[in-house]
DSSP file (Angstrom, degrees, kcal/mol; ACC not computed):
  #  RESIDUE AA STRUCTURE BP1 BP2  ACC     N-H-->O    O-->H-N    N-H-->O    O-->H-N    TCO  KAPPA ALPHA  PHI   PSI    X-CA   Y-CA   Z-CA
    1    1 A X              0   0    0      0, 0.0    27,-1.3     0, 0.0     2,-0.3   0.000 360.0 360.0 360.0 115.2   70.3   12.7   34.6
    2    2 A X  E     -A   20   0A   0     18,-0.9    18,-1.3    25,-0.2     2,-0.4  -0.642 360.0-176.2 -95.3 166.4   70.5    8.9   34.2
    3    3 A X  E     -     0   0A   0     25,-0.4    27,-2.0    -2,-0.3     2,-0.5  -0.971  16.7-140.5-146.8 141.6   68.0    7.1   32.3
    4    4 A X  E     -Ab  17  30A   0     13,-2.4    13,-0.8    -2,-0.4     2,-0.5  -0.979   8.2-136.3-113.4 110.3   68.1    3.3   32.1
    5    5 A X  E     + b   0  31A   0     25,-2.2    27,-2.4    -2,-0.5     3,-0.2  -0.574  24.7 170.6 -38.3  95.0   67.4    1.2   28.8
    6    6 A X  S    S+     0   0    0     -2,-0.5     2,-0.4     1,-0.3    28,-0.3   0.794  73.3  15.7 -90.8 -21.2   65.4   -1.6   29.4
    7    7 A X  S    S+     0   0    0     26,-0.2     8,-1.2     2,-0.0     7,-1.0  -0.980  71.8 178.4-141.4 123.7   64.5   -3.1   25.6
    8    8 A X        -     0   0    0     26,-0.4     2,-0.3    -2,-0.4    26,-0.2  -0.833   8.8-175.2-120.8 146.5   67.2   -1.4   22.6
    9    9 A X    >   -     0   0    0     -2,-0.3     3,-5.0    30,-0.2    30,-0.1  -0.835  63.9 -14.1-116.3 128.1   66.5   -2.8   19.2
   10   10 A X  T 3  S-     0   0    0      1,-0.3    29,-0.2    -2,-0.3    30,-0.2   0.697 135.7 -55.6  37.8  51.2   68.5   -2.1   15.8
   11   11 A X  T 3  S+     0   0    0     28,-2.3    35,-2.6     1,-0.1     2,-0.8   0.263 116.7 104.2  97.8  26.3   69.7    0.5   18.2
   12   12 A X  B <   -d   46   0B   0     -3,-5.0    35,-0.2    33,-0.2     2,-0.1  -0.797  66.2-119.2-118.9 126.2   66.8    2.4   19.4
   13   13 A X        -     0   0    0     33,-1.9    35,-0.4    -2,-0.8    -5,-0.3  -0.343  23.5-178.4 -96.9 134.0   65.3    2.0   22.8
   14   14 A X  S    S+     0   0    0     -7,-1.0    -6,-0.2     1,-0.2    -1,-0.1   0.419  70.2  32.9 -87.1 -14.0   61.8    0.9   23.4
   15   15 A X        +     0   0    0     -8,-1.2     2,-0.3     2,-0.0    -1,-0.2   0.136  67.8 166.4-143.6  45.3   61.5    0.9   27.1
   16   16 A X        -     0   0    0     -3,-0.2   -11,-0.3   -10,-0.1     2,-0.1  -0.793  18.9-161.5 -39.3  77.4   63.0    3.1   29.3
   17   17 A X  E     -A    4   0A   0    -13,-0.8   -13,-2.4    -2,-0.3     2,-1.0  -0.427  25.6-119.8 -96.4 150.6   63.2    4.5   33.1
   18   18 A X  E     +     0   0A   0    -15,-0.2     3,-0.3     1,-0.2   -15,-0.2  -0.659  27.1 175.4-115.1 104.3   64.7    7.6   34.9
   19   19 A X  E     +     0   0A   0     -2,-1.0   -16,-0.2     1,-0.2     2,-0.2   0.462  67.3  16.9 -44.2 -34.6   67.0    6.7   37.3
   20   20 A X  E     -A    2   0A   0    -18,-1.3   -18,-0.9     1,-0.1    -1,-0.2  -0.770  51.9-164.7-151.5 113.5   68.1   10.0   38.2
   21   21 A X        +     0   0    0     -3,-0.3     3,-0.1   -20,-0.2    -1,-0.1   0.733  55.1 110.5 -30.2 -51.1   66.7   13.6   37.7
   22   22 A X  S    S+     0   0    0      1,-0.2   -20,-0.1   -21,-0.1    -2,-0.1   0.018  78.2  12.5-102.4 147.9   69.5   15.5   38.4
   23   23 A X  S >  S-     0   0    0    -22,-0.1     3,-2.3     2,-0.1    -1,-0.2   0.974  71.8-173.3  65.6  51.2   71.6   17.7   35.9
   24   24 A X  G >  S+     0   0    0      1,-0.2     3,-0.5    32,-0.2    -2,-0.1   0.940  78.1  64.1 -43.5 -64.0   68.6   17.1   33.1
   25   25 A X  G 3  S+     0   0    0      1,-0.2     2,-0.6    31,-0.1    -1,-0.2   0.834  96.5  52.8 -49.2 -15.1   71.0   18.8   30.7
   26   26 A X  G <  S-     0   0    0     -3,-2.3    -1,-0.2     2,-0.0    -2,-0.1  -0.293  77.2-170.5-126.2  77.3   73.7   16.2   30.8
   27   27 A X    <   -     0   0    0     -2,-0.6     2,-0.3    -3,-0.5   -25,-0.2  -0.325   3.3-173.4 -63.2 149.1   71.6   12.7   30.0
   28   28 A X        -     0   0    0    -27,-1.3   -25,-0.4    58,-0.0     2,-0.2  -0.795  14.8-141.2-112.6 166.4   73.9    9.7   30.5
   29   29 A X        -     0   0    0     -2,-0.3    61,-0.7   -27,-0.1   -25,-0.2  -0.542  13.6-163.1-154.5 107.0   72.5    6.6   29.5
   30   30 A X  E     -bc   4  90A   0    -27,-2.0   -25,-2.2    -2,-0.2     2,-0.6  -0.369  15.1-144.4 -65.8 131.3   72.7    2.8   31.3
   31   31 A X  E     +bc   5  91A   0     59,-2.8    61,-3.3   -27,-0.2    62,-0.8  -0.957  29.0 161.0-126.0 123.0   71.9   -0.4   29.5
   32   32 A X  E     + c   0  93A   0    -27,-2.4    62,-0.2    -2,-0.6     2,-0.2  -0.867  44.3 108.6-150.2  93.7   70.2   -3.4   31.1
   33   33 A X  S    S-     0   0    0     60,-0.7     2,-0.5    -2,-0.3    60,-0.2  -0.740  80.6-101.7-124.9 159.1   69.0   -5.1   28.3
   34   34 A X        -     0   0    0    -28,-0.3   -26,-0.4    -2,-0.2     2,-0.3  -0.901  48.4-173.8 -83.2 121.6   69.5   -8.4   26.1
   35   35 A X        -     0   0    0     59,-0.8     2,-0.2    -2,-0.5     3,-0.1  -0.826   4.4-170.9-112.7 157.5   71.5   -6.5   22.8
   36   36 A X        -     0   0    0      1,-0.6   -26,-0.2    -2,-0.3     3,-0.1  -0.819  43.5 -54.0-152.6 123.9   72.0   -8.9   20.0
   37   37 A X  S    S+     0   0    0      1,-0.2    -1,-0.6    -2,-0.2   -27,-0.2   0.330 131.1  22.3  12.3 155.1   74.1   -8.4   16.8
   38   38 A X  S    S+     0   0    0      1,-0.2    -1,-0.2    -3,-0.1   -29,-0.1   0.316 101.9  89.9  60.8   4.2   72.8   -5.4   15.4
   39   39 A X  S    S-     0   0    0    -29,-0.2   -28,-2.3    -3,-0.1   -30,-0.2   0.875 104.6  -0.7-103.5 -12.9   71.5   -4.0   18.2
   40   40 A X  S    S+     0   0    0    -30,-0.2     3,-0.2   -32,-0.1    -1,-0.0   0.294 117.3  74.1-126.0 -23.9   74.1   -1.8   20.0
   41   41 A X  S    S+     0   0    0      1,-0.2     2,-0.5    -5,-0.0     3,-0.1   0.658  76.5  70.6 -82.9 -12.2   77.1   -2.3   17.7
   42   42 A X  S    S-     0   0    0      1,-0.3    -1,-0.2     2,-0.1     0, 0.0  -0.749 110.8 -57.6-123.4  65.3   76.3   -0.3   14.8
   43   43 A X  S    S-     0   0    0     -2,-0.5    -1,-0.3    -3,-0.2     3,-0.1   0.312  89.5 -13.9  38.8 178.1   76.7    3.5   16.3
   44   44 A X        -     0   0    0      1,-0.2     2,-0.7    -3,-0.1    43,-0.3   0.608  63.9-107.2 -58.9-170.8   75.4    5.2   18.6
   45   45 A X  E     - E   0  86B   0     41,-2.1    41,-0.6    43,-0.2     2,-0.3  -0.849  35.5-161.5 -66.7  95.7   71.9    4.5   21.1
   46   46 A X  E     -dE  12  85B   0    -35,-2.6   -33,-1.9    -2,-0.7     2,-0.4  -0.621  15.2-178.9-106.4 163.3   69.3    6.5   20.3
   47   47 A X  E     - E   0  84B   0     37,-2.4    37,-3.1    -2,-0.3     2,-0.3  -0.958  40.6 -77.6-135.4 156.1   66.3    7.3   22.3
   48   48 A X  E  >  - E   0  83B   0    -35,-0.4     4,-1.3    -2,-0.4     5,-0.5  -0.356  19.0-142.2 -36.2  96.7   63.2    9.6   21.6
   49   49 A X  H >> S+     0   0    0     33,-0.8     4,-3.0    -2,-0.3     3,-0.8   0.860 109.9  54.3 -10.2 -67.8   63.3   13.5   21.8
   50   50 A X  H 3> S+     0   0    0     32,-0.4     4,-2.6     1,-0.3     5,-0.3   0.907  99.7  47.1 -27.8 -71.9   60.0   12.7   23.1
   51   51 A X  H 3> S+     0   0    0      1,-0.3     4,-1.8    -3,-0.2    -1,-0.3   0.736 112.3  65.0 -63.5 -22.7   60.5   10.3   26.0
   52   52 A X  H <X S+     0   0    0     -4,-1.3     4,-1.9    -3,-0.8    -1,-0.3   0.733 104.6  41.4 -53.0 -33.5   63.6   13.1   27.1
   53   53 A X  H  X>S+     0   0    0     -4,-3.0     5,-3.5    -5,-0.5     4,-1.3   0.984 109.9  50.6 -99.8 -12.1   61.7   15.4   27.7
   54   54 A X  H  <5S+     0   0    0     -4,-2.6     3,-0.2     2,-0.2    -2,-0.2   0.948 117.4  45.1 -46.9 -54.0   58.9   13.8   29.4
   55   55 A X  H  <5S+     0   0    0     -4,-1.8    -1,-0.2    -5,-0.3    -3,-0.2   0.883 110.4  57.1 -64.4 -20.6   61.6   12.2   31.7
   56   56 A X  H  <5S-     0   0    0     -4,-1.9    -1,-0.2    -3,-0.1    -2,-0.2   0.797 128.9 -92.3 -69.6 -26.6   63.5   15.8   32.0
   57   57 A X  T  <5S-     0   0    0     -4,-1.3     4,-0.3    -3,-0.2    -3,-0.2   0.378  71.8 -57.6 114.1  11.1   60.3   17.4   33.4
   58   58 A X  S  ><S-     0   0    0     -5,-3.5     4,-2.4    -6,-0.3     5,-0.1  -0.403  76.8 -52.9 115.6 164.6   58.4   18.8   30.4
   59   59 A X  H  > S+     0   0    0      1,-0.2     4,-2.2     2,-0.2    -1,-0.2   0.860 128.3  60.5 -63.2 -72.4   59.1   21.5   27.4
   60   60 A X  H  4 S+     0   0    0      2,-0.2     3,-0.4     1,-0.2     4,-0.4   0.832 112.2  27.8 -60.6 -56.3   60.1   23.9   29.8
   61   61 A X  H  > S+     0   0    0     -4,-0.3     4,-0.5     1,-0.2    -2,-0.2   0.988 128.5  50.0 -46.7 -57.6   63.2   22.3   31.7
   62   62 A X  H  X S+     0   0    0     -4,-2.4     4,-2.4    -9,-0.3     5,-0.3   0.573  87.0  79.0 -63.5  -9.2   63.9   20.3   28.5
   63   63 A X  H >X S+     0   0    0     -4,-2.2     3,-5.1    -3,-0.4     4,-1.3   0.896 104.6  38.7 -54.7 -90.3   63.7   23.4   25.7
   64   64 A X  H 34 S+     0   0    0     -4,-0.4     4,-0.4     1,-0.3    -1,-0.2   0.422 108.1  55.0 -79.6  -6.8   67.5   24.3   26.8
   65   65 A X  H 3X S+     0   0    0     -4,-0.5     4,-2.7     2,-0.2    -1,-0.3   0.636 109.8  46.8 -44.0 -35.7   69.1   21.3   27.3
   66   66 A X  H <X S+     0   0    0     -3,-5.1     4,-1.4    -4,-2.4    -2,-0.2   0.815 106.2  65.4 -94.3  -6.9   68.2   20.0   23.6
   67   67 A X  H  X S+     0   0    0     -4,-1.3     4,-2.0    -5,-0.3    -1,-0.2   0.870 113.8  29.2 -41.9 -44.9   69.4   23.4   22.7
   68   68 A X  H  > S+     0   0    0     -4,-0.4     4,-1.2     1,-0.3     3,-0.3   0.976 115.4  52.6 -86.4 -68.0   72.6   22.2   23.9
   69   69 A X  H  <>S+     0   0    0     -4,-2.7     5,-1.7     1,-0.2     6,-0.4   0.638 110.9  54.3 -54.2 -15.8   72.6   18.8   23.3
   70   70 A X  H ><5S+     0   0    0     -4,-1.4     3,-2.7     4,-0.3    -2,-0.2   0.931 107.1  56.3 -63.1 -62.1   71.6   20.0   19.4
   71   71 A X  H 3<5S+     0   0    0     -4,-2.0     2,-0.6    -3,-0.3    -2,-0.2   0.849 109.1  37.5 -24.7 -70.6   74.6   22.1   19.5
   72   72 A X  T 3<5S-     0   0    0     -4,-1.2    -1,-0.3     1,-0.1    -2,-0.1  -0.090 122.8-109.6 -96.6  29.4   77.2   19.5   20.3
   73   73 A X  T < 5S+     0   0    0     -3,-2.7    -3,-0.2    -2,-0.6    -2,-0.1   0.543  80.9 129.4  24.7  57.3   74.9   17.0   17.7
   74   74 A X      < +     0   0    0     -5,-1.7    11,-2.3    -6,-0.1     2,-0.5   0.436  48.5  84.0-109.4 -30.3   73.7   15.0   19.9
   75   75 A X  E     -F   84   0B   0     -6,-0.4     2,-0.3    -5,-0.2     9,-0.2  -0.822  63.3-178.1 -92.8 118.0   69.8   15.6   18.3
   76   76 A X  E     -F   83   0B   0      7,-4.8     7,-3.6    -2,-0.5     2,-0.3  -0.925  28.6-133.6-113.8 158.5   69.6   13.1   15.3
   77   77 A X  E     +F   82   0B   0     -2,-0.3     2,-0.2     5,-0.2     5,-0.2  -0.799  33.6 169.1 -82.4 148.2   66.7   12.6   12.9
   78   78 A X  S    S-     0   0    0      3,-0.6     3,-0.3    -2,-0.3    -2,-0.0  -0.777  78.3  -7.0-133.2 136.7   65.7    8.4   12.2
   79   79 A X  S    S-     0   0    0     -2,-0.2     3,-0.1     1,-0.2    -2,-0.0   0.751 130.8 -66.5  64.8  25.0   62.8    7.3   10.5
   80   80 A X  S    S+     0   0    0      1,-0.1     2,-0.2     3,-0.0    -1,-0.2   0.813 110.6 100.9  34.5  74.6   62.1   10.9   10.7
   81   81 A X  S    S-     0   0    0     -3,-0.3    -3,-0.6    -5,-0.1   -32,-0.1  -0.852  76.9 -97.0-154.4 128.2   61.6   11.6   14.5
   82   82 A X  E     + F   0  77B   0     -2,-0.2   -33,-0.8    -5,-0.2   -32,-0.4  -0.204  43.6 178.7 -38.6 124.6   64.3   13.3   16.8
   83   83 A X  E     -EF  48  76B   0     -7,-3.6    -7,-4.8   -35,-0.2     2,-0.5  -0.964  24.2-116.1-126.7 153.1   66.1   11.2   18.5
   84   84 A X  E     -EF  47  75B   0    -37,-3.1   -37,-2.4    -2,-0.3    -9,-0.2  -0.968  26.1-131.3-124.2 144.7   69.2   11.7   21.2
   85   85 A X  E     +E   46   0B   0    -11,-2.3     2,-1.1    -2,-0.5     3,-0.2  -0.277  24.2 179.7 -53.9 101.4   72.3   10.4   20.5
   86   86 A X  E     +E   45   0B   0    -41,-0.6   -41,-2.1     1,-0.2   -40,-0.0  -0.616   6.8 170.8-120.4 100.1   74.0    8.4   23.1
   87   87 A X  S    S+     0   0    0     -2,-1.1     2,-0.3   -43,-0.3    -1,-0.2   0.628  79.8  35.9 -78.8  -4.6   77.6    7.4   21.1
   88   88 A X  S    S+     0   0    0     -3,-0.2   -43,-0.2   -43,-0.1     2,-0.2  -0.936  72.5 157.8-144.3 158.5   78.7    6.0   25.0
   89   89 A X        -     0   0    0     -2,-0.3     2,-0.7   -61,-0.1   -59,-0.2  -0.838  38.3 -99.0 176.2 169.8   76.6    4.3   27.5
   90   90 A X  E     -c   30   0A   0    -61,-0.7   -59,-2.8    -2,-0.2     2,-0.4  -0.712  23.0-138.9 -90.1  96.0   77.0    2.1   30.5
   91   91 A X  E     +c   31   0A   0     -2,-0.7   -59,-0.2   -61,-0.2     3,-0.1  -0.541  29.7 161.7 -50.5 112.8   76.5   -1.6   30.5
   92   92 A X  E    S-     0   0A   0    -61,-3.3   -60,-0.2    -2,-0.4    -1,-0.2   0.678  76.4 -25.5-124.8  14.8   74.7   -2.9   33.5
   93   93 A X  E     +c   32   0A   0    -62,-0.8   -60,-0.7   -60,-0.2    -1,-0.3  -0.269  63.8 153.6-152.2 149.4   73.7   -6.1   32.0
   94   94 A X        +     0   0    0    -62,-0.2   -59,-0.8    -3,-0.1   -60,-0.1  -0.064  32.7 116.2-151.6  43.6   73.2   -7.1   28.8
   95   95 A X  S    S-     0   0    0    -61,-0.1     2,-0.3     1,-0.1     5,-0.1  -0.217  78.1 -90.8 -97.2-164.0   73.8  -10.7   28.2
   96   96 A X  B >   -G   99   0C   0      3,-0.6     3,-0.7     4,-0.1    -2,-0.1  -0.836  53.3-107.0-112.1 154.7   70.7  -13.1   27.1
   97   97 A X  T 3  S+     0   0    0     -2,-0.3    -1,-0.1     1,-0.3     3,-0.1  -0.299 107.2  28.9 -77.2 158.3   69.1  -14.4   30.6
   98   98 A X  T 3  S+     0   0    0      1,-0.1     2,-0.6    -2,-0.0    -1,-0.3   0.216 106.6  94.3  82.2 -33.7   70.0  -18.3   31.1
   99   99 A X  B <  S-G   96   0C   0     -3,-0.7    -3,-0.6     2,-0.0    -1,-0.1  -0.918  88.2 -95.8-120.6 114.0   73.5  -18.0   29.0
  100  100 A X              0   0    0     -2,-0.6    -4,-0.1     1,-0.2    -3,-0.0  -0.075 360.0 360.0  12.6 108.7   77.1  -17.3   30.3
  101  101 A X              0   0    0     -6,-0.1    -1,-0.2     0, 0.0    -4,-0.0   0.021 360.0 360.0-171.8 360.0   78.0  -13.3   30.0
């Protein structure tokens, strides 16, 4: 599944859409955002447990996918809510609008 990042802050993303359903178990994740110091640079992305499984299709598709993705530690706690771990993702723009890339 890809899943697109529209707003990341201090590296967690606030706004999101799912670009593609398919393969639910194996999230990639594209960023087309404005990042600024501190917002990507400082390990990985993380996004809400929640908002994965709503975008995978619900408890039931998502149950064994964060099984997996827990396995290979990809499920982190911050600010004490599950989040997954995205230690790579895809720029597909992320300069500030109006200024030189």
């Amino acid at each position: 599944m890809r899943i697109r990042a529209l707003s990341v802050f201090e590296g967690v993303v606030y706004h999101c859409v799912l670009v593609d359903p398919q393969h639910p178990c194996r999230p990639t994740l594209e960023v087309e955002a404005v990042l600024r110091a501190g917002d990507a640079d400082d390990g990985p992305i993380l996004l809400s447990v929640a908002d994965y499984v709503l975008m995978a299709g619900g408890h039931d598709v998502a149950r064994p996918c964060l099984d997996q993705l827990a396995a290979r530690g990809r499920i982190v706690a911050h600010l004490g809510v599950d989040h997954l771990a995205f230690p790579t993702w895809t720029p597909v723009d992320i300069s500030v609008p109006g200024h030189p890339a």
